[in-house]
N, C-alpha and C positions, 0 to 999 in steps of 0.2 A: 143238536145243531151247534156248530162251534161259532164263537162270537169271533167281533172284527177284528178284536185283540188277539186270537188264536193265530189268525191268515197269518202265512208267511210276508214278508216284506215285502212291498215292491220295488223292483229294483228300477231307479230313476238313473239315466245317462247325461251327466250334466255337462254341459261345455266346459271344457278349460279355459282356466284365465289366461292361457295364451290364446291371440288370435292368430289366425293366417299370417295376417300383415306383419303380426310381432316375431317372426321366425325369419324374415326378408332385410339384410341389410338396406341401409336409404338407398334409394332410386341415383346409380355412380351421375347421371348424364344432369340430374337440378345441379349441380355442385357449376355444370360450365355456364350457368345462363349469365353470371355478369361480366363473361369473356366474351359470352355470344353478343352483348349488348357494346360490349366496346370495338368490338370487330365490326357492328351491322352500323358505328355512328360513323365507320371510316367514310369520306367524302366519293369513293370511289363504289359502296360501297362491302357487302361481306364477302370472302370468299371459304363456303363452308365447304373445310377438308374432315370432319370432325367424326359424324357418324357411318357414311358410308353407303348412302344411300342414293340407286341408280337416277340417273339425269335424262338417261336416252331415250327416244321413243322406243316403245316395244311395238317388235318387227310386224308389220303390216301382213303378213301370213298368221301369225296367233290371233290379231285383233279380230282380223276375219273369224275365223275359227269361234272365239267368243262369242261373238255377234250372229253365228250361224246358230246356234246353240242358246241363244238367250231365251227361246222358249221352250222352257224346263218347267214344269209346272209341278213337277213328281218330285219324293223326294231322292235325292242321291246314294248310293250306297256307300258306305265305307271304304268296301276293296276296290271300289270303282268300275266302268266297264272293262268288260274283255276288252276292249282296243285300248284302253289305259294301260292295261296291267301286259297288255302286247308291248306299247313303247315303252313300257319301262325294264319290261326285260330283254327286249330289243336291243337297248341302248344301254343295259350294264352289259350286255356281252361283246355289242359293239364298239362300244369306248372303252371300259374298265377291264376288258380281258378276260370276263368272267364268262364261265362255260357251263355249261346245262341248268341255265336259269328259268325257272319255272314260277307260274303264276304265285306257289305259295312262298317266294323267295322275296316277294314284293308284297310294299304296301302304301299308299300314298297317305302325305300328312298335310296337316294344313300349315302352312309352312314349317320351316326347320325352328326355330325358337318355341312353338309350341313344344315339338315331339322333344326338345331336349330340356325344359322345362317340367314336363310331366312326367319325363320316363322311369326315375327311379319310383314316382309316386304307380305308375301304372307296372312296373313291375315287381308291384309290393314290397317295396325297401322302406324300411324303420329303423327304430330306434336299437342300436348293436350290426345294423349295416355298414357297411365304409363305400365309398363313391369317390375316388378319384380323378384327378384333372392335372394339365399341364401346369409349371410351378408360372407361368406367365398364358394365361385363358380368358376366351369367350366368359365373362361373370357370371352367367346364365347355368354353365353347369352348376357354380356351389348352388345358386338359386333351387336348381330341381331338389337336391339334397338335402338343402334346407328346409321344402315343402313338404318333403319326403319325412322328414325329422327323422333322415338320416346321419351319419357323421359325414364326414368329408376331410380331403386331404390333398397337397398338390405334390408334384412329385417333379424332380429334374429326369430322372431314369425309373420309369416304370418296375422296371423287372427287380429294383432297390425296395422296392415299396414290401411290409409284411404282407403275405396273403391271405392273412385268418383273418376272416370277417371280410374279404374284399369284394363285394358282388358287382358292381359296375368301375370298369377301368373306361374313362373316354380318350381318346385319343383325338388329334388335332391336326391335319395332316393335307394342303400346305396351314399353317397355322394363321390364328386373326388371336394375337395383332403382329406378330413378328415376322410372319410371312416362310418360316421354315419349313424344311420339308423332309420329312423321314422318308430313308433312302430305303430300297428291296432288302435289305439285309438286317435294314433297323427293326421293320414292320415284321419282319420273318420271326426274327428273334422274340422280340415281345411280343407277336401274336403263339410262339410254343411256350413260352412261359406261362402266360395266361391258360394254355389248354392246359398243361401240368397241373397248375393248380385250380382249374373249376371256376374259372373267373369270365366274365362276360366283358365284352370286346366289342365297345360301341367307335367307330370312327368316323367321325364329322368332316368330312371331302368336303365340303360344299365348294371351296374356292379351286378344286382339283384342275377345271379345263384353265385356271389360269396362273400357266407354269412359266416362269420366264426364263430362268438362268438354271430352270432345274425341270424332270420331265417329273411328276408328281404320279406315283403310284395306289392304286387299291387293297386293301385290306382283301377284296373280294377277289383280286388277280391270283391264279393258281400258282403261279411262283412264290406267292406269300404264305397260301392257306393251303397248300401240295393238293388243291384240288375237294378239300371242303368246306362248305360253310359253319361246322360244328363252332360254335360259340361266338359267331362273330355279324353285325351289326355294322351295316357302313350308312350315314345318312348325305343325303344330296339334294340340293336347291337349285331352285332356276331364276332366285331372286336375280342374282349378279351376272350368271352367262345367258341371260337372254333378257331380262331387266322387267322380270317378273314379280318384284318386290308387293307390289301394292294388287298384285294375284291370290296370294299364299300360296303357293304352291311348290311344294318338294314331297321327297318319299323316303322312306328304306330300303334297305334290300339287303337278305341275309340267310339267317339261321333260320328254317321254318318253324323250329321248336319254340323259338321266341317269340317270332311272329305270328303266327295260329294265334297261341294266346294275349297277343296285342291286338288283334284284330277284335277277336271277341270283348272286349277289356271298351274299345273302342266306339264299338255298335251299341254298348250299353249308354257310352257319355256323348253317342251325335257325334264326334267327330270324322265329319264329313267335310270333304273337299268339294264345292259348288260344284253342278255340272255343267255351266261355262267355262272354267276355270278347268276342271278334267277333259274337253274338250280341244281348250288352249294348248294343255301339256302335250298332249296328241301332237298335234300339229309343232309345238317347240322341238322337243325331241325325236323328230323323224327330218328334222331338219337342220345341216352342221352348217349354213352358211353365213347364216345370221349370227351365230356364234364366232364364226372366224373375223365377220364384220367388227363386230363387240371388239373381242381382243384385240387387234390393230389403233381401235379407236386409245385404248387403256394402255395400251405398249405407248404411242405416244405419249400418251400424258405421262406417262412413267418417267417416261426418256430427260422429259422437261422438265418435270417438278425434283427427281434426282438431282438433277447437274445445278442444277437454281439451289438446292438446299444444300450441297456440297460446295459449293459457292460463297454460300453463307455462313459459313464455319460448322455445318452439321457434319456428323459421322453417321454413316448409317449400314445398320446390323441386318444380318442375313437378308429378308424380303425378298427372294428369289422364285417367290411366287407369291400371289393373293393379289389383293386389292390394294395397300397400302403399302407405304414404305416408315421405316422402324426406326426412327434417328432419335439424337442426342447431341447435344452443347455442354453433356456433363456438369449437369448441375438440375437444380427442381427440376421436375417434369411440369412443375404449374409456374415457374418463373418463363421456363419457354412457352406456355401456353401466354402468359401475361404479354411475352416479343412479340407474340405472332397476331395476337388479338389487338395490338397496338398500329399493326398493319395490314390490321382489317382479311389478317385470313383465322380461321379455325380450326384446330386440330386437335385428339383427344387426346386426356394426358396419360401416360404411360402405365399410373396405377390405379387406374380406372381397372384393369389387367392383371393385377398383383402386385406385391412390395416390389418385386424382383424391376418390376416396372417405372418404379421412381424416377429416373434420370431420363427417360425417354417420351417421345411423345409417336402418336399414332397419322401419320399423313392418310389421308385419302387419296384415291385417285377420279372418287367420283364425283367431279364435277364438268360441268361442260367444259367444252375447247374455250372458250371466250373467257371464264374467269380463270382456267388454268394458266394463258399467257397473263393474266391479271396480276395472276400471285405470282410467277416468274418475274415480270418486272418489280413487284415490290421486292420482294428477295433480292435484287439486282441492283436497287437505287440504295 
């Protein structure tokens, strides 16, 4: 009989001294609270242009919808019902142009910041991966990357970028916070580069139906991908075009190759979208009205909060779609935060975004009509 000194070792898996949290730059948005506090003493007074988040009521056909649905006592499935997975492939071929979409082509997430937060980690990306992002982004991609304890990198022109080692390319497309918008030719282009070289081609539309001075194309349009989905990933939300924010509710739709195994990836970690909330999207997306409502509400405030901050000695860059508009007084991005927080409005500062973002600050456009003419007359006195 061999003694306890003979046994092989056991092998013990010890935590690293890194934790989670230690892999996470600081939380960009604590850095505005003592702008938020000098904006909210204005006697008039805040008026938060800052984060972006919807003001409006959500349209009285999805509330219904919820509310029909509120007894769920079961639990939800991941790929959601066949009538989910009908409006959503409904409505990418509908709106997005995209042709022989099929259930495995879709997948709902519980909102879009989840799915773009996790996805390097859920598509097994590590350490000698690369994940890159627009050289002015969403913060949330380095974030996934970093959970991922993958590498990371921003890029002015994708198709510049090395491709060894490059597994996830995000694209941004109209962009947040700049509001640009890569044109059919752009997305053509760097969506055959990427297939050349084996690279995965995630593109974050979310802001897509809200195009102003530009019509904002799909990754999934067959004039982009000559009619397949091989390597490519487009995500969409109903935060902002139906003002579904405090729903969760968005989805994918793409490469089944990807998806199959996101799905699976998924049903092991529970993420599931409520089935009021998968109900809700039902009824959102089989319906453009509500939608055309939204945007008229948002084109106004555009119209006004533009000419008021041009007014005001702002210049302001591309924003020809999205939610925001992208200006500059050429100088800090938090000296102008310090201007506007003085008159009791709020907006985020530009390198909350990237360096590239320094000189500029991020307007919102969601806020009601009443504080919008608000901030208009302060800009104006």
């Amino acid at each position: 009989m061999s003694s306890v000194s003979d046994r092989p070792p056991v092998a013990h898996h010890r935590p690293s001294n890194e934790s989670l949290r230690d892999r996470l730059p600081a939380f960009p948005w604590d850095k505005l609270e003592p702008y938020k506090k000098t904006a909210a003493a204005h006697p008039g007074g805040i008026v938060d242009l800052s984060v972006g988040t919807p003001v409006d009521p959500v349209p009285e056909l999805i509330q219904k919808a919820l509310v029909d649905a509120a007894d769920s006592p079961g639990y939800p499935t991941v790929w959601g019902t066949p009538a989910l997975r009908d409006a959503l492939t409904g409505w990418v071929e509908r709106r997005l142009g995209a042709r022989d979409v099929t259930h495995r082509h879709v997948l709902p997430v519980v909102g879009s910041k989840e799915l773009v937060a996790w996805l390097p980690t859920q598509l097994g990306l590590g350490p000698g991966d690369r994940v890159a992002f627009p050289r002015l982004a969403y913060p949330t991609y380095e974030v996934g990357a970093r959970l991922a304890r993958a590498e990371y990198e921003a890029y002015e022109d994708p198709t510049e970028l090395d491709p060894a080692g490059l597994k996830l390319l995000w694209l941004n497309s109209p962009s947040n916070p700049t509001g640009k918008v890569l044109s059919k030719a752009d997305l053509t282009r760097i969506v055959a580069w990427a297939r050349e070289h084996g690279v995965l081609v995630v593109s974050d539309e979310c802001y897509l139906e809200l195009g102003w001075e530009a019509d904002p194309v799909s990754v999934l349009h067959p004039d982009v991908n000559g009619g397949s989905y091989d390597g490519l990933v487009a995500v969409h939300s109903l935060s902002k075009r139906s003002n579904l924010a405090g729903y969760r509710a968005a989805f994918v739709a793409g490469d089944p190759a990807v998806l199959g195994p996101l799905l699976e990836i998924r049903k092991h970690g529970g993420m599931m979208t409520s089935a009021p909330t998968q109900a809700a999207v039902v009824a959102a997306l089989g319906d453009d009205e509500h939608v055309r409502v939204q945007r008229e509400r948002y084109a106004a405030r555009r119209t006004a909060l533009r000419e008021a901050l041009l007014g005001h000695g702002f210049r302001i860059e591309h924003s020809e779609a999205s939610l925001y508009l992208w200006a500059t007084r050429d100088e800090s991005c938090w000296t102008t935060v310090a201007h506007l927080a003085d008159r009791g409005i709020l907006v985020a500062p530009g390198d909350f975004y990237g360096p590239a973002g320094d000189h500029f600050v991020r307007v919102a456009l969601t806020a009601t009509d009443e504080r919008v003419r608000t901030a208009v007359e302060r800009l104006k006195a």
